[in-house]
PyMOL commands that place a pseudoatom at each C-alpha (Angstrom):
pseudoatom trace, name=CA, resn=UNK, resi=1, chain=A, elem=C, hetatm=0, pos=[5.980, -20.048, -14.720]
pseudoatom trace, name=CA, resn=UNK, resi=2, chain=A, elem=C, hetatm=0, pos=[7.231, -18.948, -11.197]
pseudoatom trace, name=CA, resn=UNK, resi=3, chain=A, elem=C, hetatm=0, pos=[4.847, -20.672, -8.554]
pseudoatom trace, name=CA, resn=UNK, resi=4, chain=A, elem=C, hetatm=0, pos=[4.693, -17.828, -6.700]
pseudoatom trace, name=CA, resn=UNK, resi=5, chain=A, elem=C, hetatm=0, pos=[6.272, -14.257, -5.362]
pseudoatom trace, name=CA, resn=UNK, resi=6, chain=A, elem=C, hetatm=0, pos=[6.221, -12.593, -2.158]
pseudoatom trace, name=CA, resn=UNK, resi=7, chain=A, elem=C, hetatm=0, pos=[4.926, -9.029, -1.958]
pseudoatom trace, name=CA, resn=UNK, resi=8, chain=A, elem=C, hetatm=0, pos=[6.532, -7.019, 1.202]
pseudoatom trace, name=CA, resn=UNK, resi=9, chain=A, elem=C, hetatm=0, pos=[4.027, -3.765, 2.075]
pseudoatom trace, name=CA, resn=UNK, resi=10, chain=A, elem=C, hetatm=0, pos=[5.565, -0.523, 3.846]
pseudoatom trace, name=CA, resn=UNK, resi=11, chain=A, elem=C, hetatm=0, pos=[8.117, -2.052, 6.391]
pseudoatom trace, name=CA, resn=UNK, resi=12, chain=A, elem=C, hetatm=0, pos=[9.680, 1.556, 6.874]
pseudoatom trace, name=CA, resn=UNK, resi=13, chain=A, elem=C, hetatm=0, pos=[11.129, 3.001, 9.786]
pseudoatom trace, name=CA, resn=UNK, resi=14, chain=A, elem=C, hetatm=0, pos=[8.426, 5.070, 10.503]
pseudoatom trace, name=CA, resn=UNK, resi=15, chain=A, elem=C, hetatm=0, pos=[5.544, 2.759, 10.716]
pseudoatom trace, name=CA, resn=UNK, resi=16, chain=A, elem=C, hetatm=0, pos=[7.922, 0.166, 12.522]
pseudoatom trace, name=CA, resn=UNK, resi=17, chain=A, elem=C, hetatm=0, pos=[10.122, 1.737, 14.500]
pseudoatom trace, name=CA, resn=UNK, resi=18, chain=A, elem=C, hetatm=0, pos=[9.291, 3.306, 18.414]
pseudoatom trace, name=CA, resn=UNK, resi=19, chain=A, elem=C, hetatm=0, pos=[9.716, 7.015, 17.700]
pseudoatom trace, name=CA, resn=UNK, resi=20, chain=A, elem=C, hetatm=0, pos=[8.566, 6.185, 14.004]
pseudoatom trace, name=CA, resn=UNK, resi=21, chain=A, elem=C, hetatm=0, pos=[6.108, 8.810, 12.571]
pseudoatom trace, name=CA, resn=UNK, resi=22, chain=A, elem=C, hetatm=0, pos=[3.371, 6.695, 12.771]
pseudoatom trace, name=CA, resn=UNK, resi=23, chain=A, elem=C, hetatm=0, pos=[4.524, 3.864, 14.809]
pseudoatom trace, name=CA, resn=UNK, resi=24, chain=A, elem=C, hetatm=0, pos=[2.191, 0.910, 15.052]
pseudoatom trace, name=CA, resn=UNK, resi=25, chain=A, elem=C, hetatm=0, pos=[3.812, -0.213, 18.614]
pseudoatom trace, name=CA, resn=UNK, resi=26, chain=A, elem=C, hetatm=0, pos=[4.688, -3.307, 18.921]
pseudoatom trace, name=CA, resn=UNK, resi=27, chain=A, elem=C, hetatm=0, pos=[5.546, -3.904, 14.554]
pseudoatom trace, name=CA, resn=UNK, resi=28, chain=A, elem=C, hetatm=0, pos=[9.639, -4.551, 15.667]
pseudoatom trace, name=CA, resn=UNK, resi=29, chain=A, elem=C, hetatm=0, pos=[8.602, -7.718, 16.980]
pseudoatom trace, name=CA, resn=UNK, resi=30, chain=A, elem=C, hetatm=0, pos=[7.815, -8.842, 13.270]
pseudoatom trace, name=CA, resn=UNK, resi=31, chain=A, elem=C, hetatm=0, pos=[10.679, -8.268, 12.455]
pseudoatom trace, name=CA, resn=UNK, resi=32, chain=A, elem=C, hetatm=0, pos=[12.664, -11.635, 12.390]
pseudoatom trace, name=CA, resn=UNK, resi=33, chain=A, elem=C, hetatm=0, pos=[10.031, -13.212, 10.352]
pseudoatom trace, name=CA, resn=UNK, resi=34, chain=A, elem=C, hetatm=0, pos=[10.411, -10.385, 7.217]
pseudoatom trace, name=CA, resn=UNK, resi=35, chain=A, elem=C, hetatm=0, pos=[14.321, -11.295, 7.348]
pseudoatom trace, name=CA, resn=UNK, resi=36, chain=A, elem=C, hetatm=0, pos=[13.800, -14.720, 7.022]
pseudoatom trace, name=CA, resn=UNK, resi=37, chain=A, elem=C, hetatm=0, pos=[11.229, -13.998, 4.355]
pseudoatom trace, name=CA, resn=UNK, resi=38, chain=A, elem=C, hetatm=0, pos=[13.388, -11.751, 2.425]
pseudoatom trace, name=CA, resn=UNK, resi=39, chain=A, elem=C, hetatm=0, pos=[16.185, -13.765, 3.145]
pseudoatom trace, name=CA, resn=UNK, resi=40, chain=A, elem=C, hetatm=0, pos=[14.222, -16.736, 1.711]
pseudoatom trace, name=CA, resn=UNK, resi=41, chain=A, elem=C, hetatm=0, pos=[13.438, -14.749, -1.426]
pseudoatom trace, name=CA, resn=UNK, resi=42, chain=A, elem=C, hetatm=0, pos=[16.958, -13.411, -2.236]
pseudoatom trace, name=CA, resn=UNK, resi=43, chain=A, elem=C, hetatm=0, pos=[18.294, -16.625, -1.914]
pseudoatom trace, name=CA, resn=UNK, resi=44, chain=A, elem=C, hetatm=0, pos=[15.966, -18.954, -3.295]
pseudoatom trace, name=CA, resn=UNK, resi=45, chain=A, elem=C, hetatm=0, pos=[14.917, -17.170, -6.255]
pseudoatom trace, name=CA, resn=UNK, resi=46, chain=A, elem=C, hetatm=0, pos=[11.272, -15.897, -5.581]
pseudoatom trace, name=CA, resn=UNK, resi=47, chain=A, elem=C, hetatm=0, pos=[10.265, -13.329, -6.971]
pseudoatom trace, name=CA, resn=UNK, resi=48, chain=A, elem=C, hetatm=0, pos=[10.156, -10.527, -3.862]
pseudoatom trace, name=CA, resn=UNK, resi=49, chain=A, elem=C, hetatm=0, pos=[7.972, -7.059, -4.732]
pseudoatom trace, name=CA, resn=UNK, resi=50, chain=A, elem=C, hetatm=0, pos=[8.389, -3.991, -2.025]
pseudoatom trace, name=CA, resn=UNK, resi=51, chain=A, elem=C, hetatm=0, pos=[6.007, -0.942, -1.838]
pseudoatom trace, name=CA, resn=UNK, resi=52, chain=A, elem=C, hetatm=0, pos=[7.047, 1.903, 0.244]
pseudoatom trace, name=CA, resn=UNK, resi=53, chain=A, elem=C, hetatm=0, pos=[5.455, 5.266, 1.250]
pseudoatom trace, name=CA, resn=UNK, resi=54, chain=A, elem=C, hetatm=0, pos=[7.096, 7.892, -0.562]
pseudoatom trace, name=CA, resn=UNK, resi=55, chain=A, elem=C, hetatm=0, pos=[5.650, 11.149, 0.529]
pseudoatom trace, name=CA, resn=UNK, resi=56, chain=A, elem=C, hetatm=0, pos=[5.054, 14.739, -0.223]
pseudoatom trace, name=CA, resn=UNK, resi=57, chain=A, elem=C, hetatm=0, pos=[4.504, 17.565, 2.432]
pseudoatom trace, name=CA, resn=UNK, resi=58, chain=A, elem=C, hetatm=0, pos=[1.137, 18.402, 0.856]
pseudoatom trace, name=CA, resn=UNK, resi=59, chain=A, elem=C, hetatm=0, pos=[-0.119, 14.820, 0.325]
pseudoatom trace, name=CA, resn=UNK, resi=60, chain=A, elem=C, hetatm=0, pos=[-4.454, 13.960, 0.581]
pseudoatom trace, name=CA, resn=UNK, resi=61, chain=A, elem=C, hetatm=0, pos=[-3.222, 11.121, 3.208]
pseudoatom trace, name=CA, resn=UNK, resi=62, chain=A, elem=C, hetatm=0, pos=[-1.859, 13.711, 5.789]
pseudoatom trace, name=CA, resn=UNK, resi=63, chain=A, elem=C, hetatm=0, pos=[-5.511, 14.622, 6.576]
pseudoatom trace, name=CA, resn=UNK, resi=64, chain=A, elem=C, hetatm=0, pos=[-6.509, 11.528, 7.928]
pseudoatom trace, name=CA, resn=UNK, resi=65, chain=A, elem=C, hetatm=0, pos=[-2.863, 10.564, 9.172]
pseudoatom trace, name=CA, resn=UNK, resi=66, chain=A, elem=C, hetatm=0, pos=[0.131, 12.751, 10.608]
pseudoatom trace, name=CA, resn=UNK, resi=67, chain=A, elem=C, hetatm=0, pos=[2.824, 13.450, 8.046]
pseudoatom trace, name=CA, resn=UNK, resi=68, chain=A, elem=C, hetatm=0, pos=[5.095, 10.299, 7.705]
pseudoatom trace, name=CA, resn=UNK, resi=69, chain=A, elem=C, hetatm=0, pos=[7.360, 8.944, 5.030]
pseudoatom trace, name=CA, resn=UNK, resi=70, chain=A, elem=C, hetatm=0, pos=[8.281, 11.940, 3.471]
pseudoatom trace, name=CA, resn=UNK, resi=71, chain=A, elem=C, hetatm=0, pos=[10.303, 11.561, 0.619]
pseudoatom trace, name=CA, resn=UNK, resi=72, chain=A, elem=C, hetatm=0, pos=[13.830, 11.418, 1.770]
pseudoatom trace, name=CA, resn=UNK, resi=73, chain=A, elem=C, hetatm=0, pos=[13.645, 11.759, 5.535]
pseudoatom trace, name=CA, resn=UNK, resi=74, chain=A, elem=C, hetatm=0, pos=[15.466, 8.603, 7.239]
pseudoatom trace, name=CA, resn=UNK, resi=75, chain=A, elem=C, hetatm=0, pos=[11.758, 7.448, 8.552]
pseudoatom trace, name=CA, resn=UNK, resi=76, chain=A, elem=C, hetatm=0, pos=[11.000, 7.037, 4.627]
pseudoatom trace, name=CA, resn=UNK, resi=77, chain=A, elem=C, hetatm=0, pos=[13.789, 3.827, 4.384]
pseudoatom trace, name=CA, resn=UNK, resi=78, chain=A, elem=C, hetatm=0, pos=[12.836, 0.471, 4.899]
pseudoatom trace, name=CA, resn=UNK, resi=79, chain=A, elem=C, hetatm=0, pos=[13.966, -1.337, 7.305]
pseudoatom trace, name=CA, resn=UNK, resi=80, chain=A, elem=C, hetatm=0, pos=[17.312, -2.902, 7.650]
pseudoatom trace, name=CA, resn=UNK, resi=81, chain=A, elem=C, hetatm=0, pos=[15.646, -6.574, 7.813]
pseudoatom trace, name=CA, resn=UNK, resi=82, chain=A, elem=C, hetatm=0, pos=[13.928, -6.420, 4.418]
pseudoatom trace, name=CA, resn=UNK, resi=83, chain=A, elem=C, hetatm=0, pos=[16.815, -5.335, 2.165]
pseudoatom trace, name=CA, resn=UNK, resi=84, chain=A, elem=C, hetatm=0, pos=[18.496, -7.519, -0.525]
pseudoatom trace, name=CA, resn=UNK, resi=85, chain=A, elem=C, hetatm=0, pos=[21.227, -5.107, -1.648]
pseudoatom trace, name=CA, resn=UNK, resi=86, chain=A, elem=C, hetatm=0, pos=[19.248, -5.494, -5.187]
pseudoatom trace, name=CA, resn=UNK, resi=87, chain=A, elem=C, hetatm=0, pos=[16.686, -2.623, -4.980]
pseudoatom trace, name=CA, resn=UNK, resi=88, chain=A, elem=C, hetatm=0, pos=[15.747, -0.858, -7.772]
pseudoatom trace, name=CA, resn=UNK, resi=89, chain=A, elem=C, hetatm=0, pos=[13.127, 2.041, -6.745]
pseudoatom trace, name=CA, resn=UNK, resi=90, chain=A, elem=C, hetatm=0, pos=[10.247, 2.802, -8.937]
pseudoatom trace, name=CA, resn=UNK, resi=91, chain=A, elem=C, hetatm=0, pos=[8.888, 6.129, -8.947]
pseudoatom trace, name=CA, resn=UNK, resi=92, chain=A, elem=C, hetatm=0, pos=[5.301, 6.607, -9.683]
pseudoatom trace, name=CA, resn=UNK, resi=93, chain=A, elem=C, hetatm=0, pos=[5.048, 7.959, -12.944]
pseudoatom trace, name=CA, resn=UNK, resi=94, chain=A, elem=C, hetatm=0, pos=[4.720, 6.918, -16.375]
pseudoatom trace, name=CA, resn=UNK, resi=95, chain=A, elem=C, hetatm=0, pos=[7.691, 5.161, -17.906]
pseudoatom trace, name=CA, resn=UNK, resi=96, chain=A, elem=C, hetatm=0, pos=[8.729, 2.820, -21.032]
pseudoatom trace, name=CA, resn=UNK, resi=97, chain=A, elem=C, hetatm=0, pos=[10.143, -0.018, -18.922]
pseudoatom trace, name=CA, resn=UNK, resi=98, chain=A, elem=C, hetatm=0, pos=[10.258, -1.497, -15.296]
pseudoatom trace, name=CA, resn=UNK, resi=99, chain=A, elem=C, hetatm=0, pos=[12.677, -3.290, -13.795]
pseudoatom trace, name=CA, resn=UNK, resi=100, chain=A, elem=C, hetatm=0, pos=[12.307, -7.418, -13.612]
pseudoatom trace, name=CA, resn=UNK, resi=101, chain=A, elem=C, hetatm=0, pos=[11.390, -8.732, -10.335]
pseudoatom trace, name=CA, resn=UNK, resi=102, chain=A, elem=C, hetatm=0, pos=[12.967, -11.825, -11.903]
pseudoatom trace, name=CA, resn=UNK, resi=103, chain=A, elem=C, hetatm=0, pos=[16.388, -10.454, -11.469]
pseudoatom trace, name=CA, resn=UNK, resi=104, chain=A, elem=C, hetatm=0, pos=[16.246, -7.037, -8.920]
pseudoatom trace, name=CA, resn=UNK, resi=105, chain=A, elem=C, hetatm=0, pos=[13.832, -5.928, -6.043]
pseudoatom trace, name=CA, resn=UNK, resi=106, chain=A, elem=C, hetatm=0, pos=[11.778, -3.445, -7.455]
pseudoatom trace, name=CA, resn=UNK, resi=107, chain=A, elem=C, hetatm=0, pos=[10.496, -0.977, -4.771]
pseudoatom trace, name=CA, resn=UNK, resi=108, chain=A, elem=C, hetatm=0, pos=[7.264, 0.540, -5.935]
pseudoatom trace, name=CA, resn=UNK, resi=109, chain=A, elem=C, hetatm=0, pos=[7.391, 4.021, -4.662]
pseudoatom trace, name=CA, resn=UNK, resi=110, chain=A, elem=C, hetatm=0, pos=[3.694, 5.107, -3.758]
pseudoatom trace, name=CA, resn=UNK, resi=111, chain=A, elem=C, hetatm=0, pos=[1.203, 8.467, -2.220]
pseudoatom trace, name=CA, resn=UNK, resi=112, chain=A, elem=C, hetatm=0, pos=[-1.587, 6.540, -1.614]
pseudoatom trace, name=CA, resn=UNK, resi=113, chain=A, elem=C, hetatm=0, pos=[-2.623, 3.863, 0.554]
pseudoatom trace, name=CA, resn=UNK, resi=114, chain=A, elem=C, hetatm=0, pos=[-3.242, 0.824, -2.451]
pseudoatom trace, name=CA, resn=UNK, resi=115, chain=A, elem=C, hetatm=0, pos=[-0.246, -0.371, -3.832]
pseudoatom trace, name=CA, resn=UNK, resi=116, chain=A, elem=C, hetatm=0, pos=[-2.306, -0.184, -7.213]
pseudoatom trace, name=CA, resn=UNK, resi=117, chain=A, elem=C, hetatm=0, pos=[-2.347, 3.458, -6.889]
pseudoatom trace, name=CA, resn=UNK, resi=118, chain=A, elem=C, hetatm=0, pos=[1.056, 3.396, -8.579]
pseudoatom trace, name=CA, resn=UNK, resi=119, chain=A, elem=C, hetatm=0, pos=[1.051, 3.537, -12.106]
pseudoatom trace, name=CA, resn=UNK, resi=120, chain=A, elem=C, hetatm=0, pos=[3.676, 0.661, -13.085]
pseudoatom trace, name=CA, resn=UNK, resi=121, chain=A, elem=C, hetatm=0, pos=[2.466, -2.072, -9.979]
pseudoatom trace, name=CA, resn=UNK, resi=122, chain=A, elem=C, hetatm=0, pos=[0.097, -4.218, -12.082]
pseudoatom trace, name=CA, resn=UNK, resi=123, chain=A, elem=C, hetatm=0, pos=[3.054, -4.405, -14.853]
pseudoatom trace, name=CA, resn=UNK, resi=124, chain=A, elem=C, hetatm=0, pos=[5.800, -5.404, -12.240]
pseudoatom trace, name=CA, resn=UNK, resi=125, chain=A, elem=C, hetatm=0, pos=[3.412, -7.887, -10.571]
pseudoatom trace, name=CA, resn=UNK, resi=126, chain=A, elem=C, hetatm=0, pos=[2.780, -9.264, -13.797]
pseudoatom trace, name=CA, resn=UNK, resi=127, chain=A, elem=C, hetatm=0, pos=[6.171, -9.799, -13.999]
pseudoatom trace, name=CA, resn=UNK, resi=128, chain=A, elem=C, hetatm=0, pos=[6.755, -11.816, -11.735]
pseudoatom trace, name=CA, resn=UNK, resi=129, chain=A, elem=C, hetatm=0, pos=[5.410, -14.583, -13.824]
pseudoatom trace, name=CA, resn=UNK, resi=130, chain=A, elem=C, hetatm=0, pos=[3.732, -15.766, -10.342]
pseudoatom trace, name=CA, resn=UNK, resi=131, chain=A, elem=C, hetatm=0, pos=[-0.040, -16.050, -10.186]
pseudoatom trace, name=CA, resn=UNK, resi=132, chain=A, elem=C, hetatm=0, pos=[0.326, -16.653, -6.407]
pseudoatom trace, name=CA, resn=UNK, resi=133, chain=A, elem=C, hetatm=0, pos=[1.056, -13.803, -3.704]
pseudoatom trace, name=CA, resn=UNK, resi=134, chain=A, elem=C, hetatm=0, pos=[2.488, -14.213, -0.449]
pseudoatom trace, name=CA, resn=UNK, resi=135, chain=A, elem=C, hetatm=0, pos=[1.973, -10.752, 1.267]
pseudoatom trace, name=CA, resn=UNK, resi=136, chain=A, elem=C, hetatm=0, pos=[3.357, -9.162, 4.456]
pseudoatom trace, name=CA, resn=UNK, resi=137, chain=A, elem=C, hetatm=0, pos=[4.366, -6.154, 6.081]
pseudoatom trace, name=CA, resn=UNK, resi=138, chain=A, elem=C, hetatm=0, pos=[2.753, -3.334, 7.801]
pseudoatom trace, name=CA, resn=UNK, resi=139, chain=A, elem=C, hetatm=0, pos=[0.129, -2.070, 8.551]
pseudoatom trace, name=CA, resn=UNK, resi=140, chain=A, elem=C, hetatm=0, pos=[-2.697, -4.889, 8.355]
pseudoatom trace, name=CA, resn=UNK, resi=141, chain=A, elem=C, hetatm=0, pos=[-6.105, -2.888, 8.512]
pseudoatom trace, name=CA, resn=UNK, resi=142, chain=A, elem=C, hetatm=0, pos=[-4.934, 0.030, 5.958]
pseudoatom trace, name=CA, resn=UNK, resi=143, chain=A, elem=C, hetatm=0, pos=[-2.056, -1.247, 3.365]
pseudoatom trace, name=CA, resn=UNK, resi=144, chain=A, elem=C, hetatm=0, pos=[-1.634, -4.482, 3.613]
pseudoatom trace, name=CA, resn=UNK, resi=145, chain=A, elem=C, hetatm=0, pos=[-5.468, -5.203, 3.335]
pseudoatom trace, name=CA, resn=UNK, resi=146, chain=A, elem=C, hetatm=0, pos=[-5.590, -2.493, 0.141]
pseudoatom trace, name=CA, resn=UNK, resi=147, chain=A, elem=C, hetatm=0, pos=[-2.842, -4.973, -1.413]
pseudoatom trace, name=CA, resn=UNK, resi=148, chain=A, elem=C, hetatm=0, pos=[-4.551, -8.259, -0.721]
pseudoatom trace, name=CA, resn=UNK, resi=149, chain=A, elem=C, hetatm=0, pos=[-7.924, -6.802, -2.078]
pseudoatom trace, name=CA, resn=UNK, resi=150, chain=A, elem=C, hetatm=0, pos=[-6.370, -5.468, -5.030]
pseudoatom trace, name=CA, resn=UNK, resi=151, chain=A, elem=C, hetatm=0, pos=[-4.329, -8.804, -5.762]
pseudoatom trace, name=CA, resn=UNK, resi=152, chain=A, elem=C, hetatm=0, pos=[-7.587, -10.748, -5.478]
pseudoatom trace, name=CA, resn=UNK, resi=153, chain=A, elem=C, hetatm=0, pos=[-9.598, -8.370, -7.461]
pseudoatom trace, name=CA, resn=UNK, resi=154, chain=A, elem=C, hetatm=0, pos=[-7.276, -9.242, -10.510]
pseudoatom trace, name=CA, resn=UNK, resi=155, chain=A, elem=C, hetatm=0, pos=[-7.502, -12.652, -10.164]
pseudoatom trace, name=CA, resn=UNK, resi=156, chain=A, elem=C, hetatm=0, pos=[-4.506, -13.639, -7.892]
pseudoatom trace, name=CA, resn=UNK, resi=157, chain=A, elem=C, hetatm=0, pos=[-4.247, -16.143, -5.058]
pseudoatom trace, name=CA, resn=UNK, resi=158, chain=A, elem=C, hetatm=0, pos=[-2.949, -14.678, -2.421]
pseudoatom trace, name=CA, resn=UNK, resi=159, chain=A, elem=C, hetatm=0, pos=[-1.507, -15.851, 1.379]
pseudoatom trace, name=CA, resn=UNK, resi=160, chain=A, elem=C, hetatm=0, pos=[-1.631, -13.137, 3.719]
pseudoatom trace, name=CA, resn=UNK, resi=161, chain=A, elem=C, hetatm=0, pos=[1.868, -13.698, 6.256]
pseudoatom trace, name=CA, resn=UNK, resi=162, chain=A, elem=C, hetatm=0, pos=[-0.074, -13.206, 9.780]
pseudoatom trace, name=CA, resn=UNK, resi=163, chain=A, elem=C, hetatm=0, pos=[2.868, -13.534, 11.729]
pseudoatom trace, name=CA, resn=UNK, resi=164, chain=A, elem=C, hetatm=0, pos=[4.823, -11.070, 9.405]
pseudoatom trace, name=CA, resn=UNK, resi=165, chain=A, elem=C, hetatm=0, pos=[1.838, -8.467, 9.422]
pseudoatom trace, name=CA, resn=UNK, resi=166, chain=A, elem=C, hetatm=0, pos=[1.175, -6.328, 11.899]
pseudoatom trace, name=CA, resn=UNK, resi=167, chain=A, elem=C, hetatm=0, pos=[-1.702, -3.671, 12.777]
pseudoatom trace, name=CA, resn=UNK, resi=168, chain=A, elem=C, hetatm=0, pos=[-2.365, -0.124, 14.517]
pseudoatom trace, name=CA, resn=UNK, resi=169, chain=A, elem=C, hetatm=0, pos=[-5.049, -1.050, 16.143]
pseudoatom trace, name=CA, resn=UNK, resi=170, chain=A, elem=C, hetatm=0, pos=[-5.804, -4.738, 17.105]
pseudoatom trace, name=CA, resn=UNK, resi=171, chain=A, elem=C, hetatm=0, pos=[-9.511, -5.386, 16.662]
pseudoatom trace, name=CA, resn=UNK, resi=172, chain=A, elem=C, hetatm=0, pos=[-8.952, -3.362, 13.319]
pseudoatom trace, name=CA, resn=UNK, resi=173, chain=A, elem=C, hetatm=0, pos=[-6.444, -5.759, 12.137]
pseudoatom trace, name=CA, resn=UNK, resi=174, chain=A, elem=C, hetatm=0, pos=[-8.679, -8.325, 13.408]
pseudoatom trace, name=CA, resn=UNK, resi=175, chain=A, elem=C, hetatm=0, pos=[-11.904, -7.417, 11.239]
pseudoatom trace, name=CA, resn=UNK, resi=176, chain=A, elem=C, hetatm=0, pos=[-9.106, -6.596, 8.092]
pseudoatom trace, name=CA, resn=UNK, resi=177, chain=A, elem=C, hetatm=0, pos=[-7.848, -10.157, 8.422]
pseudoatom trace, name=CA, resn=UNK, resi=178, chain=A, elem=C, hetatm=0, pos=[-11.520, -11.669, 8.487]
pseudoatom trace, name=CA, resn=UNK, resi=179, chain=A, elem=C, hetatm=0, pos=[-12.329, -9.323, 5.331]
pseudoatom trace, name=CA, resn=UNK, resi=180, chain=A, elem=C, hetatm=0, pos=[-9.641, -10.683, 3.686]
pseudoatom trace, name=CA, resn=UNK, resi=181, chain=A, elem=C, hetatm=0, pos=[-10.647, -14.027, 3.975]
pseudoatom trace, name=CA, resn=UNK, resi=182, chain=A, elem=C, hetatm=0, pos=[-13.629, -13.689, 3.287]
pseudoatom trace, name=CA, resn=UNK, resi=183, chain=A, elem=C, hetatm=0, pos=[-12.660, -12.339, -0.024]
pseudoatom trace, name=CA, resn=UNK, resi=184, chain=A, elem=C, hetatm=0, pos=[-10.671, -15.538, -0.723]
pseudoatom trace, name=CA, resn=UNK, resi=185, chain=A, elem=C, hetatm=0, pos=[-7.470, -14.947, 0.978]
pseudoatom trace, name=CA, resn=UNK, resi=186, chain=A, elem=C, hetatm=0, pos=[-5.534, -17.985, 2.983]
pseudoatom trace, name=CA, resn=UNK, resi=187, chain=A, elem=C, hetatm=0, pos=[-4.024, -17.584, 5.972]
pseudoatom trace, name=CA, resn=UNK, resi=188, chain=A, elem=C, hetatm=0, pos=[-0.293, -18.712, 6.647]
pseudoatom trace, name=CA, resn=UNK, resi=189, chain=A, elem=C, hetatm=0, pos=[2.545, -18.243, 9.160]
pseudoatom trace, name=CA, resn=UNK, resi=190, chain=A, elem=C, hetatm=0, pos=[6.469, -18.073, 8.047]
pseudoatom trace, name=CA, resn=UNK, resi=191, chain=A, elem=C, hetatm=0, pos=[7.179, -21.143, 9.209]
pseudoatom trace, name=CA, resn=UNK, resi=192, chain=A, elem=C, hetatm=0, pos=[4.836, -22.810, 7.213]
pseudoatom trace, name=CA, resn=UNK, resi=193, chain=A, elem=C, hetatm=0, pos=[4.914, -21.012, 4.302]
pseudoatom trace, name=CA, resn=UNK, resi=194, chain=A, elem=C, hetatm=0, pos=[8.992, -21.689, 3.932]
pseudoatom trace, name=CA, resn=UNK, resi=195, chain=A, elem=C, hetatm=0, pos=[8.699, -25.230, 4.586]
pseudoatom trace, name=CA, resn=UNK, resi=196, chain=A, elem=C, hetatm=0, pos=[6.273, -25.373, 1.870]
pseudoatom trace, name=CA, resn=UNK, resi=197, chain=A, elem=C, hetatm=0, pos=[8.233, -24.321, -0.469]
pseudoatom trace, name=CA, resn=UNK, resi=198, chain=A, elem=C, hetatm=0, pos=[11.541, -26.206, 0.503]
pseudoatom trace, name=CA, resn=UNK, resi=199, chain=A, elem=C, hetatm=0, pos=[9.446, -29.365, 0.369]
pseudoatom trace, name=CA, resn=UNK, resi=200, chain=A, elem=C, hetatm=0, pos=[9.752, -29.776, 3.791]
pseudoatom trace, name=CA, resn=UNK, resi=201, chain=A, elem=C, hetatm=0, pos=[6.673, -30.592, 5.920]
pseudoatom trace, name=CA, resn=UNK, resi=202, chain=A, elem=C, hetatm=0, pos=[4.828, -27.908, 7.804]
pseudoatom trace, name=CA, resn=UNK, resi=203, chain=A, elem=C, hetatm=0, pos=[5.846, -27.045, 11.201]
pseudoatom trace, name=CA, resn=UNK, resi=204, chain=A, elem=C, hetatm=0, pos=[2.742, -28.674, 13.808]
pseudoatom trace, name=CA, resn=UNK, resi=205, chain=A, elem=C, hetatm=0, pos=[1.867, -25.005, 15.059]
pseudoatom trace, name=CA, resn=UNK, resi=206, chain=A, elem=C, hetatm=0, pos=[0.207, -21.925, 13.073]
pseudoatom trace, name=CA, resn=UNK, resi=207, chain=A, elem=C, hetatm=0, pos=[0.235, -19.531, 16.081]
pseudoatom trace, name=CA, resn=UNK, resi=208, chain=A, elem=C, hetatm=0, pos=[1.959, -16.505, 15.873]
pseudoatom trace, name=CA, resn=UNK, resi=209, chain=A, elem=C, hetatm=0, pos=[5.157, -15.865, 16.834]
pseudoatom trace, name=CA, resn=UNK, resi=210, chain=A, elem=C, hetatm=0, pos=[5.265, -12.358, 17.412]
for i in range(1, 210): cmd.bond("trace and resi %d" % i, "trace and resi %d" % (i + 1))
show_as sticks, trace
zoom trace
């Protein structure tokens, strides 16, 4: 059984890029730690499982948050630092097979804010074969916090990436992260994580980078 998979949440253009839709300012500077992550994955082996906003004009989420992500628009792509070159995008509807995060990226293509809102992400997690998560990517107090719950909820371990995470609003990030936790989530940094599973030992510091 694979030990564990990484799980990369939203890292679009327009949540991480100034000029972005709905910018959280400040995400670019997260953005060496997601390649190495991804680069990690695709070379390594791990198991590496992408969400991305894939919106409509007329979705529920535009009336608590500007329009963003819509389906198609160049703020809708990920960004340049998390892909393989093996994506395979999942639309969320019903369908007779998925694609195996063994062997592609699957990109789980989603309208609301819980990456279990789309119909195919317990299967593809499943198939991972991992029954350890290592999540990142943006943003902390909305997404990435609806993932981690969600992963937990079924029975997961899970290690949230804090210096591969990043929030809209700092003290909201900051009560997410402490939620998560307290949930049964473990904290880890890049560094550490990677060295972990190269066998290496730990770097001495678990500060952020960013």
């Amino acid at each position: 059984m694979t030990r564990i998979a990484f799980v990369d949440v939203d890292t679009q253009v327009d949540f991480m890029e100034p000029g972005g839709k709905l910018y959280a300012q400040g995400a670019e500077r997260i953005k060496p730690n997601l390649a190495r992550l991804v680069t990690f994955a695709r070379e390594r082996g791990v198991p590496l499982v992408s969400s991305v906003d894939a919106h409509g004009e007329a979705d529920a989420e535009f009336a608590e948050y500007p329009p963003h992500c819509l389906r198609g628009t160049p703020g809708q792509r990920k960004v340049a630092e998390t892909i393989t070159g093996r994506e395979v995008f999942v639309p969320n509807a019903e369908a007779d097979t998925v694609p195996d995060p063994t062997r592609v990226h699957p990109v789980l293509e989603k309208q609301q804010f819980s990456l279990f809102t789309h119909r195919k992400a317990e299967q593809v997690i499943g198939a991972t074969g991992a029954r350890e998560l290592a999540v990142f990517g943006v943003v902390t107090e909305v997404c990435v916090r609806q993932a981690v719950l969600g992963l937990l909820e079924r029975g997961y371990a899970v290690r949230v990436v804090e210096d591969a995470i990043w929030p809209i609003e700092a003290a909201a990030g900051a009560r997410a992260l402490e939620e998560m936790q307290a949930k049964g989530a473990r904290l880890t940094t890049t560094g550490a994580l990677l060295a972990e599973l190269e066998g290496a030992p730990a770097p001495g510091s678990a500060g952020r980078t960013a």
